[in-house]
SEFI-968932 format. One record per residue (C-alpha): x, y, z. Coordinates in steps of 0.001 Angstrom, whole numbers, plus 500000, padded with zeros to 6 digits. Example, Ala and Ser with C-alpha at 12.3 -4.5 7.8 and 13.67 -1.06 7.14 Angstrom:
2
512300495500507800/513670498940507140/
***
This chain:
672
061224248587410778/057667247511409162/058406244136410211/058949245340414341/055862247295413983/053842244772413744/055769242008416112/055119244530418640/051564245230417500/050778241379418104/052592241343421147/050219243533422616/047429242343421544/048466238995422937/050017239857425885/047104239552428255/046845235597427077/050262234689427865/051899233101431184/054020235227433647/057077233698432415/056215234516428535/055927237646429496/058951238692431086/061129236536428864/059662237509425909/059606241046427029/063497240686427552/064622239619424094/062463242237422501/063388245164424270/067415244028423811/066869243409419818/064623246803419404/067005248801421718/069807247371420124/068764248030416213/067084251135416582/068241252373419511/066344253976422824/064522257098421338/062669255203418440/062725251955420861/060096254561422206/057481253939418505/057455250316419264/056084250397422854/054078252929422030/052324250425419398/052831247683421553/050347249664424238/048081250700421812/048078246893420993/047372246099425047/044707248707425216/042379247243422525/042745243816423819/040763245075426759/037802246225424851/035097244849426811/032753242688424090/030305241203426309/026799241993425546/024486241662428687/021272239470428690/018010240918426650/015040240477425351/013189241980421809/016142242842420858/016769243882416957/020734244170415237/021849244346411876/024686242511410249/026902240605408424/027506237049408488/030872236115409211/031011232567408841/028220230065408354/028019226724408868/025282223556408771/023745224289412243/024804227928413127/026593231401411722/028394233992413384/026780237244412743/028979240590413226/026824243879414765/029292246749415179/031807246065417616/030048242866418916/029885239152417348/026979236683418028/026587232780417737/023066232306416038/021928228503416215/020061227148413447/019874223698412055/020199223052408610/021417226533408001/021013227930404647/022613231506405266/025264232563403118/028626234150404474/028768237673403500/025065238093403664/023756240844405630/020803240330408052/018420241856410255/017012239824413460/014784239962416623/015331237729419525/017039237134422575/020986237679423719/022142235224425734/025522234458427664/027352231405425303/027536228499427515/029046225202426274/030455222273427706/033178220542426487/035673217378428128/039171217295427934/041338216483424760/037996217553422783/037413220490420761/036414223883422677/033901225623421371/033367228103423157/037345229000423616/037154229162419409/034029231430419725/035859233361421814/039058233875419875/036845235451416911/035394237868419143/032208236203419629/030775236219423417/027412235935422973/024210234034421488/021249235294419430/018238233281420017/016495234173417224/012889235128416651/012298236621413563/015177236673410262/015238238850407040/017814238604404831/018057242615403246/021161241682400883/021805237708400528/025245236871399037/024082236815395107/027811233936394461/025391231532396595/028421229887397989/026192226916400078/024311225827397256/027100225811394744/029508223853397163/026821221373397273/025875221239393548/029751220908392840/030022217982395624/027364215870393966/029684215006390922/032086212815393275/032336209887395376/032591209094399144/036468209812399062/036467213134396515/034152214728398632/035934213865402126/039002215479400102/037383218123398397/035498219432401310/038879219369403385/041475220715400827/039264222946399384/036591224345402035/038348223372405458/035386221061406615/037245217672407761/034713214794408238/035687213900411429/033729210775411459/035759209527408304/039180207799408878/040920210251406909/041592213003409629/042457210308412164/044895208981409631/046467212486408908/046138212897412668/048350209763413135/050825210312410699/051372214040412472/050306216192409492/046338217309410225/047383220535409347/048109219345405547/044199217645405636/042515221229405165/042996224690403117/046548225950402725/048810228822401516/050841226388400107/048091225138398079/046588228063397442/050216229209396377/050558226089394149/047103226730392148/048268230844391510/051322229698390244/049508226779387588/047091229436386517/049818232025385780/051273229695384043/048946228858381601/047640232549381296/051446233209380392/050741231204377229/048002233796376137/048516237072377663/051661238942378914/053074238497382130/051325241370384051/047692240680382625/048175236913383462/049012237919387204/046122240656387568/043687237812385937/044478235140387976/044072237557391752/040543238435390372/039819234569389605/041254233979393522/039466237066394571/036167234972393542/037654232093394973/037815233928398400/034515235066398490/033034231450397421/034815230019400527/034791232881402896/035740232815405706/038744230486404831/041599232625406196/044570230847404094/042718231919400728/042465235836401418/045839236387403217/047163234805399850/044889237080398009/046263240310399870/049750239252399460/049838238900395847/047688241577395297/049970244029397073/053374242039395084/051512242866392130/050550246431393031/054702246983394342/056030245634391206/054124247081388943/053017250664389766/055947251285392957/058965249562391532/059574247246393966/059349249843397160/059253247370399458/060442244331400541/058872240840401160/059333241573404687/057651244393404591/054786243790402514/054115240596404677/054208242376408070/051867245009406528/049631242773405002/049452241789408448/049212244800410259/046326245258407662/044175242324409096/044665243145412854/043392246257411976/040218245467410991/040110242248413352/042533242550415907/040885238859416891/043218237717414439/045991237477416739/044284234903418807/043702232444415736/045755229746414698/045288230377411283/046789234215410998/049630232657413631/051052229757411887/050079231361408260/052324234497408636/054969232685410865/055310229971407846/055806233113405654/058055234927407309/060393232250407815/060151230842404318/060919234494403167/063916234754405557/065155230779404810/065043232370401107/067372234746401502/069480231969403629/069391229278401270/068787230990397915/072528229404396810/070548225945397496/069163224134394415/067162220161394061/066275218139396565/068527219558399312/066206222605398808/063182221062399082/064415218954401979/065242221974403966/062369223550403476/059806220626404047/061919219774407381/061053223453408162/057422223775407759/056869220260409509/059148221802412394/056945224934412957/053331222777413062/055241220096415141/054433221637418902/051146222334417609/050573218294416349/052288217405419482/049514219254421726/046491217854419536/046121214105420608/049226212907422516/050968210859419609/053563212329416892/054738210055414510/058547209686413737/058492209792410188/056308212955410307/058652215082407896/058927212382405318/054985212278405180/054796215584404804/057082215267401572/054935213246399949/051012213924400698/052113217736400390/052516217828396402/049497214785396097/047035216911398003/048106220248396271/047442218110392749/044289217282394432/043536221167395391/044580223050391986/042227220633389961/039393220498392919/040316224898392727/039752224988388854/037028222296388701/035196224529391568/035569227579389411/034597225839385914/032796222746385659/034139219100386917/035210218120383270/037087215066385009/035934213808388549/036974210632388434/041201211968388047/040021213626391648/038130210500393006/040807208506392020/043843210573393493/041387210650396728/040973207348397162/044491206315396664/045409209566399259/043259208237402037/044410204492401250/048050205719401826/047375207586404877/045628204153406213/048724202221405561/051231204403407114/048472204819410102/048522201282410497/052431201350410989/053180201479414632/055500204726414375/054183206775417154/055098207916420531/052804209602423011/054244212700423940/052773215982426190/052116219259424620/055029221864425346/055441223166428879/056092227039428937/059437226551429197/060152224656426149/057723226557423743/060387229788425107/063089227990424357/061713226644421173/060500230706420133/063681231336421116/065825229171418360/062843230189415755/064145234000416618/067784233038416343/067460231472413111/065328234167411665/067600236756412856/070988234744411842/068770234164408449/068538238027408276/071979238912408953/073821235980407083/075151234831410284/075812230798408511/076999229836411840/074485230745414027/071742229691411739/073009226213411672/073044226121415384/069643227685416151/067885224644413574/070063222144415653/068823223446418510/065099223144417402/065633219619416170/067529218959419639/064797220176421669/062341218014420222/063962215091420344/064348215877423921/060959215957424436/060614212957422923/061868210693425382/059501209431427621/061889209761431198/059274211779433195/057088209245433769/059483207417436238/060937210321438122/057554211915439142/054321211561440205/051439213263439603/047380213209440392/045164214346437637/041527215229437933/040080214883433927/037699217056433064/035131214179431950/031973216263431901/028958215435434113/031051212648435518/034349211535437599/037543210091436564/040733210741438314/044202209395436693/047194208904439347/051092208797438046/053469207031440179/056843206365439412/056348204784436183/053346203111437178/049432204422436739/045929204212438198/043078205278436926/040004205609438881/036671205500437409/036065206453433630/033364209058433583/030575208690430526/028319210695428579/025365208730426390/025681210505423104/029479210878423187/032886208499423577/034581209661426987/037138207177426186/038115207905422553/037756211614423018/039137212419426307/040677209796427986/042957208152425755/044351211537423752/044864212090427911/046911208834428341/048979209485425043/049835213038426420/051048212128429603/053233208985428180/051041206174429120/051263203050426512/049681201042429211/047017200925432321/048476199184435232/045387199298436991/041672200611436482/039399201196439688/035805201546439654/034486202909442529/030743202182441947/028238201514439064/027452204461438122/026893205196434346/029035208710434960/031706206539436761/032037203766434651/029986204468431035/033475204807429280/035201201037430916/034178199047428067/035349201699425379/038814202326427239/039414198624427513/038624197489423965/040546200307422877/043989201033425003/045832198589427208/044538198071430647/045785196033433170/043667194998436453/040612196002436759/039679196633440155/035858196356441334/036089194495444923/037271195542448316/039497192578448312/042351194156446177/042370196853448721/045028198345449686/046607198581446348/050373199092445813/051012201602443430/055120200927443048/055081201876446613/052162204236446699/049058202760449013/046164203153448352/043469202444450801/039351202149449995/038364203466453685/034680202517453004/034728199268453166/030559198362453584/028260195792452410/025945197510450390/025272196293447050/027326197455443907/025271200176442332/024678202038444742/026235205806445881/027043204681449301/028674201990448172/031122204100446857/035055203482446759/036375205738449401/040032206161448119/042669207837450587/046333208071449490/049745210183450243/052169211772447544/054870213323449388/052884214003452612/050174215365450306/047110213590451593/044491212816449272/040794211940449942/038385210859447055/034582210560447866/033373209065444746/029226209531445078/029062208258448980/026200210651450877/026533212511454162/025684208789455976/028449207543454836/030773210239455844/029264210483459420/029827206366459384/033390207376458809/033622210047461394/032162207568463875/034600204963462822/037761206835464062/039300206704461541/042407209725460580/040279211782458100/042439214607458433/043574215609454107/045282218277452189/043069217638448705/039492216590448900/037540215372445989/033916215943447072/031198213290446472/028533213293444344/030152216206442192/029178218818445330/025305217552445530/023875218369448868/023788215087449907/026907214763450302/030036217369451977/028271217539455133/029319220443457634/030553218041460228/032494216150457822/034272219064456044/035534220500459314/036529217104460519/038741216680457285/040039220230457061/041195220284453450/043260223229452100/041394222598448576/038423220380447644/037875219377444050/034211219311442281/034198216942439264/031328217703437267/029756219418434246/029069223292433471/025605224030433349/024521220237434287/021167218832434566/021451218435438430/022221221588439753/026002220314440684/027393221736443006/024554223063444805/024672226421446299/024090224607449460/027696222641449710/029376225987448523/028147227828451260/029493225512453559/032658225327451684/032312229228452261/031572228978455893/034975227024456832/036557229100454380/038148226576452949/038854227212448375/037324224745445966/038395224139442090/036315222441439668/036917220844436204/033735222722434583/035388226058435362/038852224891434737/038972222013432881/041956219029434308/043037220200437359/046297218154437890/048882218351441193/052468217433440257/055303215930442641/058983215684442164/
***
């Protein structure tokens, strides 16, 4: 019953974040499994936590704009350039470079609350979105700091003392395995990345699980068996607070605490079940944000299903166990790998089975070491380098596919089978269990094949930042138009090829570059040198380009030089009568040259040029072309105003929608 307390306690909390279809499947199955075990009257409990759940997710957190304004609080996580401070209900983003705050240090400051506002391109990390899912919705610009109780374990400064005693390759390691900060500019993570197991390349119950169980076994050899378990939860209750916020380490800490406290004072009360789901119900408690993380989600799911494949497989011994169980775990992260940068590697499983036990060797000495004094760095250098010199050799195996994240309909189906086989787990249904982990290795194979591709087309608008870059998918064959770039960052590497991978491109057929640009064509050089591409197109004399039997047609067609805005590509093109209309940066003149020329401007979707500046989207033009949608490619918060209040208001006037890639990110239009 514990356990359905608290499934419907997240599902409440969550509820507002899911699709339409989530919701009234998921909805389905759990009122049919709760009606069915506990019938209608205390079916009546769950809902009732399940809208006590839905009613806190709509606490409004928010904090309007002001000035002089002084809060006290704690410091929830810090790192090098900022910390998130916690103020009552409300969270705050505090900016500071070099940052020297401790977690768990409580402050007092005096500045400024702002709205958070940060960009970010597709495939890259969201900042905000992360912000967001711990609660935080707002930024302190600070003025004045005082630091009434600093955190007296000086976490920062022994991290960094303990650091110094290794090399390049310990420390990428160390600060990974044992503090959760991947160096993303090191070749590690996009090795781990490659080989489809980035979630083994940072802190992990399974490490953390691996260390408690060394250190009660040597405290065995001194003390009795209940001393040696209550010493070793204090030594990972400093552990917790040296590396706070790491969410792996205290959920382990509050597990075992609450096995120990079951077994030893309440006789085994409860279950594993239960103490897991309220352990759980514990930490939504006192942040329901929680729920939103990927940390508290794949960390309890992993539990509970190990718990439950326990009781399935406890007649398993050897290698058949461990196989099971590693097949598992790799299966539950496997959507999530998927969805990260548009490759999974084939052999993911088997590379799970062996860096798992390496980097747990690596984390139980880096874990004792941290807590003692590195008596032996060189063991951890050592085991480091050889780590990140296997991940570089399987890496450099060609064993990937590019695959999409999971639509909606396959992550319910795929929640689905994880139900079944918990449930058939649960009930000792052998049968059904076997079926429901066929059917999870099924669908992903499924999804594996890359068949979409040449069945469908599609018309993507990437979400490139203060730039344009449109992809179009055309049975089997794709175009991409115009690259985007930013000077401080890699369009290509970062956006546009984790892009490709996820939509099942291996190679460009053809790349178009409407005009030179720097936010049209910074990322060509980087996309080239580093993914297939096949023509590049830069003249007027390759127009009209077949597309395996899509045309597309440049309808501005001038003799300007290259460079400049009106000069512009002018692409027009039809996907099942769907008429599309891309402006790349041409002005007003150039639209009223095209209004003159008589030419059928007449289009469904309308990418506006110059990302919506007011020299372009003219009045006369807009109404000529009478769009059902228009699409605004450009950056949030950019430098030029884009798009100005000026086009909008037309846009208003003719009534006609708009959608842009800073407020939405991709905006893509699918055809079957």
């Amino acid at each position: 019953m514990i356990f359905w307390l608290f499934i419907s306690l997240l599902y409440g909390l969550i509820f507002t974040e899911m699709s339409l279809s989530f919701k009234i499947v998921i909805s389905i199955i759990l009122l049919i499994v709760l009606i069915k075990k506990f019938k209608i009257k205390r079916s009546l409990l769950f809902i009732g936590i399940f809208s006590i759940g839905l009613g806190v997710s709509f606490i409004p957190l928010k904090v309007e704009e002001k000035e002089n304004e002084i809060i006290y609080g704690v410091v929830l996580e810090s790192e090098t350039n900022y910390y998130l401070v916690k103020s009552g209900i409300h969270a705050y983003y505090v900016y500071e470079e070099n940052n020297e705050v401790d977690a768990l240090s409580f402050l007092k400051l005096k500045g400024k609350v702002t709205e958070l506002s940060f960009n970010s391109i597709e495939s890259q990390f969201d900042f905000e979105n992360y912000l967001n899912q711990k609660g935080v919705y707002s930024e302190f610009e600070v003025e004045e700091k005082e630091i009434i109780i600093p955190n007296i374990l000086h976490p920062k400064e022994k991290m960094n003392e303990f650091l110094k005693h290794f090399d390049e390759d310990g420390k990428v390691m160390l600060n990974a395995l044992l503090f959760s900060k991947r160096d993303y500019e090191h070749a590690s993570t996009s090795n781990f990345t490659s080989l489809s197991i980035v979630h083994l390349f940072s802190i992990s119950g399974i490490y953390v699980y691996l260390a408690i169980s060394f250190l009660n076994y040597i405290l065995t050899m001194f003390f009795k068996e209940r001393r040696a378990n209550l010493i070793s939860l204090m030594i990972l209750g400093v552990f917790s607070v040296l590396t706070f916020p790491s969410f792996s380490v205290i959920r382990i800490l509050c597990i075992k605490s609450f096995e120990h406290f079951n077994h030893y004072r309440l006789n085994d009360k409860f279950s594993k079940t239960e103490i897991l789901s309220l352990c759980a119900i514990g930490f939504l408690l006192i942040d329901y944000h929680l729920a939103y993380q990927l940390s508290f989600q794949f960390g309890f799911i992993a539990s509970f299903l190990i718990n439950f494949l326990n009781l399935k497989i406890r007649e398993t011994r050897g290698i058949k166990r461990k196989l099971l169980f590693a097949f598992t775990l790799a299966f539950i992260f496997l959507p999530f790998n998927m969805s990260q940068n548009g490759e999974f590697n084939i052999l993911f499983a088997l590379f799970q089975l062996i860096f798992t036990p390496i980097n747990g060797i690596i984390f139980v000495s880096g874990f004792i070491f941290y807590l003692t004094y590195p008596l032996f760095p060189f063991f951890i250098n050592y085991l480091s380098s050889f780590v990140i010199g296997l991940s570089s050799y399987f890496a450099s195996i060609p064993l990937s596919v590019h695959v999409p994240g999971f639509i909606d309909f396959e992550l319910i189906i795929y929640l689905l089978c994880f139900v079944i086989l918990i449930y058939s787990a649960e009930i000792k249904y052998h049968k059904l269990f076997r079926w429901a982990y066929v059917g999870i290795v099924a669908l992903n194979v499924i999804h594996l094949i890359p068949v979409s591709n040449y069945f469908t087309s599609s018309v993507h608008f990437i979400n490139v930042g203060q730039g344009d870059s449109t992809l179009i998918m055309h049975r089997g064959e794709s175009c991409l138009i115009d690259t985007g770039g930013i000077f401080n960052v890699d369009v290509a590497s970062e956006a546009l090829i984790p892009y490709l991978k996820k939509q099942r491109i291996y190679k460009l057929d053809y790349l178009i570059i409407t005009h030179e640009d720097f936010d049209h064509d910074g990322a060509k050089d980087s996309l080239i040198k580093n993914f297939p591409v096949g023509e590049i197109i830069e003249n007027q004399s390759n127009f009209p380009l077949n597309l395996n039997g899509l045309v597309l047609e440049n309808l501005n067609y001038t003799n300007l030089d290259r460079g400049e805005n009106d000069a512009s590509f002018v692409i027009k093109f039809t996907i099942d009568e769907t008429k599309f209309l891309l402006m790349g940066d041409a002005s007003s003149e150039v639209e009223a040259r095209l209004i003159s020329s008589g030419i059928s401007l007449d289009t469904d979707i309308l990418k506006l040029g110059h990302h919506g500046s007011k020299t372009s989207s003219s009045y006369e033009f807009l109404k000529v072309c009478n769009p059902d949608e228009v699409i605004i490619s450009a950056g949030k918060n950019n430098r030029y105003g884009h798009p100005s209040f000026d086009t909008l208001s037309r846009l208003e006037r003719l009534d006609i929608s708009y959608r842009a890639t800073y407020l939405e990110g991709t905006i893509t239009y699918r055809f079957i």
